[in-house]
DRENPA-3360 file (N, C-alpha, C; in nm, 2 decimals, always signed):
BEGIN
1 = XXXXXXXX = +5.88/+4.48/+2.68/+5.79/+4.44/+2.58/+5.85/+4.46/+2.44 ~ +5.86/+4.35/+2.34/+5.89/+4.38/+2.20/+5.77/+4.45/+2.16 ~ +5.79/+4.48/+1.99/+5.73/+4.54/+1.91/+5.65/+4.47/+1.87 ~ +5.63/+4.31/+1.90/+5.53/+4.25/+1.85/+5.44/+4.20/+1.94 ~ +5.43/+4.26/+2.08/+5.33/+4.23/+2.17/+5.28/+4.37/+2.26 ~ +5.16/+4.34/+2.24/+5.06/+4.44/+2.32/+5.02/+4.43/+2.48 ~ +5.09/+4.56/+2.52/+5.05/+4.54/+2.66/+4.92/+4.56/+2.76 ~ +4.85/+4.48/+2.80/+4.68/+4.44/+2.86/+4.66/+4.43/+2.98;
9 = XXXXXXXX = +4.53/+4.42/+3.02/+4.53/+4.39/+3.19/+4.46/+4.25/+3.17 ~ +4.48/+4.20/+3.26/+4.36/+4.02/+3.30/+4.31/+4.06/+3.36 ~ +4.16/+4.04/+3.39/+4.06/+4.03/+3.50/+4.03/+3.92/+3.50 ~ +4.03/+3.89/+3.65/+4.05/+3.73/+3.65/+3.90/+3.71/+3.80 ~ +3.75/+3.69/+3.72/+3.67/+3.68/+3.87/+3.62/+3.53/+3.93 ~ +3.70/+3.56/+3.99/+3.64/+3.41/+4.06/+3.51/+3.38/+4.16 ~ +3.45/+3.25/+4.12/+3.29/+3.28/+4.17/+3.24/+3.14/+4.16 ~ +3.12/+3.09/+4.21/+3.07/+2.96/+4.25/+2.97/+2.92/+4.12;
17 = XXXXXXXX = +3.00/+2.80/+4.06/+2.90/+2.75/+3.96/+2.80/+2.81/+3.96 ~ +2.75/+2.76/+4.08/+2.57/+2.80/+4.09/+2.57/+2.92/+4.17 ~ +2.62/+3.06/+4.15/+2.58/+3.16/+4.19/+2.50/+3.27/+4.04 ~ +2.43/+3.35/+4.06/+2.30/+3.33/+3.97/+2.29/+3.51/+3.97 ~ +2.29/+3.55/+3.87/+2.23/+3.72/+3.83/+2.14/+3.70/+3.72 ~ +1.98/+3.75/+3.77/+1.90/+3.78/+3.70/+1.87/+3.62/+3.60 ~ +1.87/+3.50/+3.72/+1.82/+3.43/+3.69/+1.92/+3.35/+3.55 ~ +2.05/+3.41/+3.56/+2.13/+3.29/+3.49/+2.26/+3.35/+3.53;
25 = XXXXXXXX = +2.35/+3.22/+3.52/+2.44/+3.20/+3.57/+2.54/+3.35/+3.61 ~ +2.60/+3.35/+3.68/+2.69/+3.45/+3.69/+2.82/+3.50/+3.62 ~ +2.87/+3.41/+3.63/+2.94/+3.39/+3.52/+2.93/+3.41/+3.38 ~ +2.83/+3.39/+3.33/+2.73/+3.44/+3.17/+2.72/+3.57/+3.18 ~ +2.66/+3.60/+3.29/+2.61/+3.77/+3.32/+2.77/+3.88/+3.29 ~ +2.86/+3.82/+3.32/+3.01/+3.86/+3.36/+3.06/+3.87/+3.19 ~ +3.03/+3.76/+3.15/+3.04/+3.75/+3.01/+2.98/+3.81/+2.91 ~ +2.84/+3.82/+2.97/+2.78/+3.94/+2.81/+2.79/+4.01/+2.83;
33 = XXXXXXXX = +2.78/+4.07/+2.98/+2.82/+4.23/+2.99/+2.96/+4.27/+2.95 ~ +3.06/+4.16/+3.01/+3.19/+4.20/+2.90/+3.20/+4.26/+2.73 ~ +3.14/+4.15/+2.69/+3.10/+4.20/+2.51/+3.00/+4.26/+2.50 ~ +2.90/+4.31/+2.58/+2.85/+4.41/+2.56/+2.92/+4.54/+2.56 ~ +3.00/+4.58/+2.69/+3.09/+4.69/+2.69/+3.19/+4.70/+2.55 ~ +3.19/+4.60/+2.52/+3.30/+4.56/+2.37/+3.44/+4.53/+2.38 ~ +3.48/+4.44/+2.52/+3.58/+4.42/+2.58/+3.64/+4.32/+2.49 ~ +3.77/+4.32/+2.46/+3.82/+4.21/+2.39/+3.82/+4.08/+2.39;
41 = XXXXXXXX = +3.79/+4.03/+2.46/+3.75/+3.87/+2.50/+3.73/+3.84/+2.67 ~ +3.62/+3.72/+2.70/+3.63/+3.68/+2.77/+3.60/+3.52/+2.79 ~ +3.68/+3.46/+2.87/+3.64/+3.32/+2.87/+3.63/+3.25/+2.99 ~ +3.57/+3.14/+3.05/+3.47/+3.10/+3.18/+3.55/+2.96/+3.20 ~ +3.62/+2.94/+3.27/+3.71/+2.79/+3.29/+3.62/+2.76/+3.42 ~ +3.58/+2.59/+3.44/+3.51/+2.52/+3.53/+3.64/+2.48/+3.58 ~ +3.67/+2.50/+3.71/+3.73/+2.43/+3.79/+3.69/+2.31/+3.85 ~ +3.83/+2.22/+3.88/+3.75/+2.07/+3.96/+3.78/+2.08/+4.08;
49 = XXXXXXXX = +3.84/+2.15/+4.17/+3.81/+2.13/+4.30/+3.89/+2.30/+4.34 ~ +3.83/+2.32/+4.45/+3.88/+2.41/+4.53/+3.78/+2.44/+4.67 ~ +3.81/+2.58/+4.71/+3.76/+2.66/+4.86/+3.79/+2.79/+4.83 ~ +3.72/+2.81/+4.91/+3.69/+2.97/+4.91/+3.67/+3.02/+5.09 ~ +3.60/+3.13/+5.09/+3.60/+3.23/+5.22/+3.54/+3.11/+5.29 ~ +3.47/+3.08/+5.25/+3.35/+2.96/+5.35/+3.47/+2.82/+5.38 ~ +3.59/+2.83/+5.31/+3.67/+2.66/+5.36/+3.59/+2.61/+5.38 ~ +3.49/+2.53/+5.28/+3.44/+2.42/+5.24/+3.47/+2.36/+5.12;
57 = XXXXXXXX = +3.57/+2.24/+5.05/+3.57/+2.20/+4.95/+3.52/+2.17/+4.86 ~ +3.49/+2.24/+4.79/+3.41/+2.16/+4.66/+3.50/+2.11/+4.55 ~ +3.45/+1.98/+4.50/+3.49/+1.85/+4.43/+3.44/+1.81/+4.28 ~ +3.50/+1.73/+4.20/+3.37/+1.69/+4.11/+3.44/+1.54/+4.11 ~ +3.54/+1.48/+4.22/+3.54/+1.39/+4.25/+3.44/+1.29/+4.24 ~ +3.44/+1.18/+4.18/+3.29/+1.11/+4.19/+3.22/+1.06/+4.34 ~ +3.31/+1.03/+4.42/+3.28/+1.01/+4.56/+3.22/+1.12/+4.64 ~ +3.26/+1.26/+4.57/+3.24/+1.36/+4.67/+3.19/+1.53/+4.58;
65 = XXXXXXXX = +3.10/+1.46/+4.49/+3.01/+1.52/+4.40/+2.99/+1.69/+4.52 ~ +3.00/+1.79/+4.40/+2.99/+1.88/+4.41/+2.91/+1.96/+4.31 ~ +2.80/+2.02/+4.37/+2.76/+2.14/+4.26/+2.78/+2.25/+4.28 ~ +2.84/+2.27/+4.30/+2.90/+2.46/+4.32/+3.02/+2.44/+4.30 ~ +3.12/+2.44/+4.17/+3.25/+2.42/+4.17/+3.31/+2.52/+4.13 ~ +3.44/+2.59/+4.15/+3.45/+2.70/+4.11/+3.49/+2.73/+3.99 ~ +3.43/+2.87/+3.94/+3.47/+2.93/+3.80/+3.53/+3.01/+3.76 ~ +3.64/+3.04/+3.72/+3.67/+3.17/+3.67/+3.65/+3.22/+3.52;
73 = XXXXXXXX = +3.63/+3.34/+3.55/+3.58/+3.40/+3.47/+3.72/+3.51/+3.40 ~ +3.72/+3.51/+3.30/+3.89/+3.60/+3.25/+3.87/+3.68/+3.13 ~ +3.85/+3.81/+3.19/+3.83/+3.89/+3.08/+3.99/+3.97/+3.04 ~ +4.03/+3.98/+2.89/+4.15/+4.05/+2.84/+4.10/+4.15/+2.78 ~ +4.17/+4.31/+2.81/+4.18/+4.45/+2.71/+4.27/+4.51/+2.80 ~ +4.27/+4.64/+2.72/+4.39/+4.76/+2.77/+4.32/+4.79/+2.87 ~ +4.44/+4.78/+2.94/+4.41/+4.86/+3.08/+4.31/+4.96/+3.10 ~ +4.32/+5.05/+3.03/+4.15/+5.15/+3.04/+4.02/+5.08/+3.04;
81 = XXXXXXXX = +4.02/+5.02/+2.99/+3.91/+4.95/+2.90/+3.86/+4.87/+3.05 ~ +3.94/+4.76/+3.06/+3.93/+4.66/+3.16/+3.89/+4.76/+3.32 ~ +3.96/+4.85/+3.37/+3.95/+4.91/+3.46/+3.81/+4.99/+3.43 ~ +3.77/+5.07/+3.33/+3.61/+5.08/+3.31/+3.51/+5.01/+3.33 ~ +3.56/+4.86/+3.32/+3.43/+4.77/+3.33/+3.46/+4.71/+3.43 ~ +3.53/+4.75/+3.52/+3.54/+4.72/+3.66/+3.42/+4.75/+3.79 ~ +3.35/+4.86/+3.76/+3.25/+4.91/+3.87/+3.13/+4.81/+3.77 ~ +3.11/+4.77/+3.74/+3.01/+4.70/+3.68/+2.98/+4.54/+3.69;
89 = XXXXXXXX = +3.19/+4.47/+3.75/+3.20/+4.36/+3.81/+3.15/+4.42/+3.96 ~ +3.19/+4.49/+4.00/+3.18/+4.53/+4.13/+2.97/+4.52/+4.17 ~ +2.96/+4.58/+4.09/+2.80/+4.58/+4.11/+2.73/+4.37/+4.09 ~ +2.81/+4.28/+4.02/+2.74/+4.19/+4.02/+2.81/+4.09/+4.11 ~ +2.94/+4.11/+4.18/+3.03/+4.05/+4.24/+3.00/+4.03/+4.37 ~ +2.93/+4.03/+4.47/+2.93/+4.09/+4.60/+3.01/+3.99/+4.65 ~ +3.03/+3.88/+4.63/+3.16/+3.82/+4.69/+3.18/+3.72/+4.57 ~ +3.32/+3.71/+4.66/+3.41/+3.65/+4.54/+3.52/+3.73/+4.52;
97 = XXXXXXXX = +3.63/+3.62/+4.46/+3.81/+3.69/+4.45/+3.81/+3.75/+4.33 ~ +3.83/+3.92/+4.35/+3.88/+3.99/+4.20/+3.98/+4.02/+4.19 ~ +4.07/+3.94/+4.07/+4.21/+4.06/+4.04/+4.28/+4.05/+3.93 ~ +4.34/+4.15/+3.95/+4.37/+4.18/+3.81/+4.55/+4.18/+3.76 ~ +4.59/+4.17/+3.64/+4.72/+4.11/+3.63/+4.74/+4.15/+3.50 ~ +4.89/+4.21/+3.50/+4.95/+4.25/+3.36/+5.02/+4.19/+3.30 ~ +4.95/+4.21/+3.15/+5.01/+4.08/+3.06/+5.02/+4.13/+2.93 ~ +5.13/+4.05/+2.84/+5.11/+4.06/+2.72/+5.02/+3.99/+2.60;
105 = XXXXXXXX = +4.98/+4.06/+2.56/+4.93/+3.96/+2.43/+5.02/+3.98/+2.28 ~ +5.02/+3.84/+2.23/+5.12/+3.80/+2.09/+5.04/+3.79/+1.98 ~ +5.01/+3.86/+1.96/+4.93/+3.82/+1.78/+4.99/+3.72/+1.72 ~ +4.85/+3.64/+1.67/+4.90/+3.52/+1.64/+4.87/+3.53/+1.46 ~ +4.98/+3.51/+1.36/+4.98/+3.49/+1.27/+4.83/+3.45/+1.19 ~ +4.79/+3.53/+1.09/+4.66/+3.47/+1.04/+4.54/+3.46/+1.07 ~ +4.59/+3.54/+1.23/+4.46/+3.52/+1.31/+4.32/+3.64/+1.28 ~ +4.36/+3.73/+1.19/+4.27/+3.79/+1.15/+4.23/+3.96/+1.21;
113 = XXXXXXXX = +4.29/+3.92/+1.33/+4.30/+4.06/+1.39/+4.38/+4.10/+1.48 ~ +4.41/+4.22/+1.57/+4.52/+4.22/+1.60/+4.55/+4.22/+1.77 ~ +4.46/+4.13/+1.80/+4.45/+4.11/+1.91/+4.38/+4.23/+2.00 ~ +4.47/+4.30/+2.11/+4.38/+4.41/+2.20/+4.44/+4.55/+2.11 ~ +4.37/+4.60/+2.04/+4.41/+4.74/+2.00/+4.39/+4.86/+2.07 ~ +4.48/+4.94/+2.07/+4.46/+5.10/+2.17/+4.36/+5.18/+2.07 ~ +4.35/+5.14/+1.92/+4.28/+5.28/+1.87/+4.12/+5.20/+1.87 ~ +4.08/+5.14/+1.90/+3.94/+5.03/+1.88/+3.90/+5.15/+1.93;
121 = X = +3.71/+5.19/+1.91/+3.69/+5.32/+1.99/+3.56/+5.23/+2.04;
% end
């Protein structure tokens, strides 16, 4: 790792469009409670096709329309941070792929802050 990148964990949850906590999406739920905890970012990518435990395809194919497509959900901070808000995926997760992955982050010029900081409290 140079001196100009900070070393992070990915949480990476993967989970079905239409699976639902407290009456909205799951994926949303994954997400505020992230920035609630005050986790450095997280962001929600719609996938267009995959399977899961069940090996059933889902599509957004126009022939082979799917509403349950998969999501991931990818939350970035320091390893502490991210591993704390781990029992908390755990409680809204009951299925679905969780994992996690070490990565750098690059500050990006201008960008105003400094990406994942160790002293943030």
């Amino acid at each position: 790792m140079t001196a100009s990148t900070t070393g992070a964990l990915r949480l990476t949850v993967l989970v079905g469009e239409c699976d639902t906590c407290r009456h909205r999406p799951l994926y949303s739920e994954i997400v505020h409670r992230a920035h609630a905890a005050g986790l450095a970012g997280a962001s929600v990518f719609r996938g267009i096709e995959g399977f899961g435990a069940s090996s059933l395809v889902h599509t957004s194919r126009l022939l082979s329309l799917s509403e349950d497509l998969p999501v991931a959900v990818v939350v970035v901070d320091t390893e502490e941070r991210v591993r704390a808000f781990l029992p908390e995926v755990d409680a809204l997760v009951p299925e679905g792929l969780v994992f996690l992955e070490r990565c750098e982050i690059v500050p990006r010029p201008g960008s105003g802050d400094d990406a994942v900081r160790e002293d943030r409290g």
